[in-house]
N, C-alpha and C positions, 0 to 999 in steps of 0.2 A: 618758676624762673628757668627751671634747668628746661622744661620742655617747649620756651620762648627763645631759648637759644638754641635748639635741637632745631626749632620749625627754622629758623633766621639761616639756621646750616642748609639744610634742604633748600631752603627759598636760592641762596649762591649756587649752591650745584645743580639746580634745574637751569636756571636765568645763563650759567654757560652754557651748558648743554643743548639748551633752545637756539642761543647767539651761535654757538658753532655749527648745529647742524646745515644753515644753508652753505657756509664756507667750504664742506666738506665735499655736498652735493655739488657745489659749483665745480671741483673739481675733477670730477666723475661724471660732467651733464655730457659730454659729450664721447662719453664713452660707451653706457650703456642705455640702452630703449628707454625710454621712461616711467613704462610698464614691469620692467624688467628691474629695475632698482626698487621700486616701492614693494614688490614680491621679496625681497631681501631684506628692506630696511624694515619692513611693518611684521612681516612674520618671525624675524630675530628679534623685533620689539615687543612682541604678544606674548613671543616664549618667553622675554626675562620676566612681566608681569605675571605668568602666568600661576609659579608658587606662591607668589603672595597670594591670588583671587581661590586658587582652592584650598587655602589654607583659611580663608576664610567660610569658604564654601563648607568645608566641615564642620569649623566652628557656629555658624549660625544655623546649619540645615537647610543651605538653599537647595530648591530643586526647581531647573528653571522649566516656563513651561511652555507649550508652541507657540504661542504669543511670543512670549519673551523672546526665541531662537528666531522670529521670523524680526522682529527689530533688531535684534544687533544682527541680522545679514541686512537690514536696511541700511542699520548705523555703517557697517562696514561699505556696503558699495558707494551712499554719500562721502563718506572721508576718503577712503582708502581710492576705490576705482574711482571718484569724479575729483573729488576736492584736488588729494595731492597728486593724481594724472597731471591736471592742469596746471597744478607747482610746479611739476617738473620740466613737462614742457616751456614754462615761463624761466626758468633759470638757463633754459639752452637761449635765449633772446635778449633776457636781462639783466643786470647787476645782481649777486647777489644781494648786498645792501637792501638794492632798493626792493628786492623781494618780501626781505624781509621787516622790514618798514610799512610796507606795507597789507601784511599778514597780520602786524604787530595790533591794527584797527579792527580785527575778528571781533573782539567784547563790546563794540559798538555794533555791529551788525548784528550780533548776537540779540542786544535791546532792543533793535526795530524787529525785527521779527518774531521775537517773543511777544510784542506790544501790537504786531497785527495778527499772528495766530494763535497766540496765546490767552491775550488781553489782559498782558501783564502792563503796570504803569509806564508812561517815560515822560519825563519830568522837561523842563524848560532847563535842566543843568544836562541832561543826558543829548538835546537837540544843541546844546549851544558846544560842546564836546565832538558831535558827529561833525559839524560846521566846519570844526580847527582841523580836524584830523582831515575833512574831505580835503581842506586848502593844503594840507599837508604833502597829501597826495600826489597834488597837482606841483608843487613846487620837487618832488623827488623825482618824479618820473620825467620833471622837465618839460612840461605839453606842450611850451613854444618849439620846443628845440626843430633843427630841422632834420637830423638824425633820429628823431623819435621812433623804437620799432612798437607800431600802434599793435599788432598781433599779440607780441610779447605781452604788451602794456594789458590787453582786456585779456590775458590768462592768467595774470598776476593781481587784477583784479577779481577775476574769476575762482579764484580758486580759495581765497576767505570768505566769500559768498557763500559757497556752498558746504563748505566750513562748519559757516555760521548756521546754515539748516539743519545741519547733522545736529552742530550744539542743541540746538534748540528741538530738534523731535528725539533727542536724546536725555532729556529732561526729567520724563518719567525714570526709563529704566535706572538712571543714576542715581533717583532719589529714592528708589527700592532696594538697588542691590550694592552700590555707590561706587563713586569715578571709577575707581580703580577696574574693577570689575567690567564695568562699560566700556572701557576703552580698551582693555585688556580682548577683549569676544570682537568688538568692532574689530580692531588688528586682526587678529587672527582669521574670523569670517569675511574681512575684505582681501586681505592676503591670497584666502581659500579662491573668494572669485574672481579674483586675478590671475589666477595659477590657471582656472579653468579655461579662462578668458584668451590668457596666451596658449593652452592645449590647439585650442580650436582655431587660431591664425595660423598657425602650424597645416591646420587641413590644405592643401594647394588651390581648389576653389573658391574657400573663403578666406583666404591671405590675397590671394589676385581682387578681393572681389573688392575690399580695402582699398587696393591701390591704385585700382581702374577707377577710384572717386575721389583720389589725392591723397588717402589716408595711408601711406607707404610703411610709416610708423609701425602700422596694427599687422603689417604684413610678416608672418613668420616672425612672433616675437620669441627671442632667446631666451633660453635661462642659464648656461653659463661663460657666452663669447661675452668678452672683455675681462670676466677674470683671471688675474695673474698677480705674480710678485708686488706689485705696487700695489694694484686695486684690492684686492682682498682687505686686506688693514684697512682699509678705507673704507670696505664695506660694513665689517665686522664694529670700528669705531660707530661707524653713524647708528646701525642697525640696533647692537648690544650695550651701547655705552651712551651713544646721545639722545637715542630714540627711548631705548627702555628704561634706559637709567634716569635721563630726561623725565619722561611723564612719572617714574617711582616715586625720584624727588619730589617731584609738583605734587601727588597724592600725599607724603609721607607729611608735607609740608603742611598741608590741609589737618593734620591727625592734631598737628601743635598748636597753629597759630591760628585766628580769623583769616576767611575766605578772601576777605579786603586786603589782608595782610598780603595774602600769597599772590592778590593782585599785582604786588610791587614786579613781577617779573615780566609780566607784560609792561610795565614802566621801563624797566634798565632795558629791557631788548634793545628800540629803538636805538639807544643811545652806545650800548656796548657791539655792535653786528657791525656799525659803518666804521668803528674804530679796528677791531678784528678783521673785517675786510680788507681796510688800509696795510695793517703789517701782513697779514697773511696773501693776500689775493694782490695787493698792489690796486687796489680798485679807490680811484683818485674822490676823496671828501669834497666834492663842491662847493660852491659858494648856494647856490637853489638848492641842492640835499641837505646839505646844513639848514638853511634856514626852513625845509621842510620838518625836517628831524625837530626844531624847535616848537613846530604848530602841531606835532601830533605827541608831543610831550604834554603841550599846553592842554590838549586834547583829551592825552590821558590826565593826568593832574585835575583839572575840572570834572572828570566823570567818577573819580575815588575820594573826593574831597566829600 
């Protein structure tokens, strides 16, 4: 009992932590690179995991081996340089909300692509689920609207796609060495080739070479213009506290409760992020986000039942 309330604690302090994070980013997107934040937020995220994974690491004797280092630099450049690159680009175009509403459907992409390169099952509950959640979709991001920004709209869909491929060719190493650990080496080996990644923009030929193709972004990325007084805190919260404390939680939660259980935080996101948005961001609840919020609830509800 005591460690069904221990997971149920975990499961509240991940489920904020997740809701808050894009809040926090929205108000820093236009501050610094895109590139340039995820180097901050993912490598203060790796560091807080990183006592727990080698405190494991001693305790069972792992010793990883070139295999293993060359996935989690795979795992890292899918989440870290593609995934949340194209998050963050999408929060400088769109609602946080609805970024994250739409992130929130990762565990469905997750199932179709397990089921084509995997050839794990999916059932007629897991198709009738992806269904709600696509109409979901369509009703947050508004596709009539005539202010739609469609760039926005396909990096915000873009960016749990490929999310969702990290999950999923991240399958093994987590079932060997577990989450924690996986995500903990992803962070930090994506962080790693990012750090590299902005070195080399930095070169003047290859920053020009960037911008002479539209990509102005990748030209001389910074690593510490924009922090100051304000931004710091904000960095420090998302990086050490949403980001790593975030995912501890979601693992710690895993130690107590079923995996279905700790499902429930992809459940509240949806519905806790556009309410947060409202008080904190002032980012107006619609009458089409509402009732999108309702079909990828439905969405989720039908795929954990």
């Amino acid at each position: 009992m005591e460690n069904k309330r221990l997971g149920y604690i975990y499961i509240t302090a991940a489920t904020l932590c997740f809701c808050l994070t894009e809040i926090t980013l929205k108000t820093v997107a236009g501050v610094f690179n895109p590139i340039q934040i995820n180097i901050m937020r993912f490598l203060f995220g790796g560091l807080v995991l990183l006592p727990f994974v080698l405190g494991k690491i001693r305790r069972d004797g792992i010793h990883f081996s070139a295999g293993d280092l060359r996935r989690f630099a795979l795992s890292g450049f899918l989440q870290i340089c593609v995934a949340m690159t194209l998050y963050q680009i999408a929060l400088k175009h769109v609602e946080a909300s609805a970024c994250a509403l739409i992130f929130s459907i990762n565990p469905l992409f997750i199932l179709v692509l397990a089921y084509l390169f995997l050839g794990e099952p999916i059932t007629k509950k897991n198709v009738t689920a992806l269904a709600l959640e696509i109409v979901g979709i369509l009703f947050v991001i508004n596709v009539f609207a005539a202010d739609l920004d469609l760039a926005g709209t396909v990096f915000a869909v873009a960016a749990p796609l490929f999310f969702s491929v990290y999950a999923v060719m991240g399958r093994e190493p987590a079932r060997k060495y577990g989450g924690m650990t996986n995500t903990c080496m992803s962070f930090l080996f994506g962080a790693c080739e990012l750090i590299i990644f902005a070195l080399f923009t930095n070169v003047p030929a290859i920053g020009s070479a960037f911008s002479s193709v539209g990509l102005s972004m990748f030209d001389s990325i910074p690593f510490i213009k924009g922090l100051d007084t304000r931004t710091i805190p904000i960095v420090l919260l998302n990086g050490l506290v949403l980001t790593g404390g975030g995912f501890t939680s979601y693992f710690k939660a895993m130690e107590n409760v079923s995996v279905n259980t700790v499902s429930l935080v992809y459940f509240f996101k949806p519905i806790l992020t556009p309410i947060l948005a409202l008080i904190l961001l002032a980012e107006p609840l619609t009458m089409t986000k509402t009732v999108g919020i309702l079909f990828i609830l439905a969405g989720s509800l039908v795929n954990m039942l």
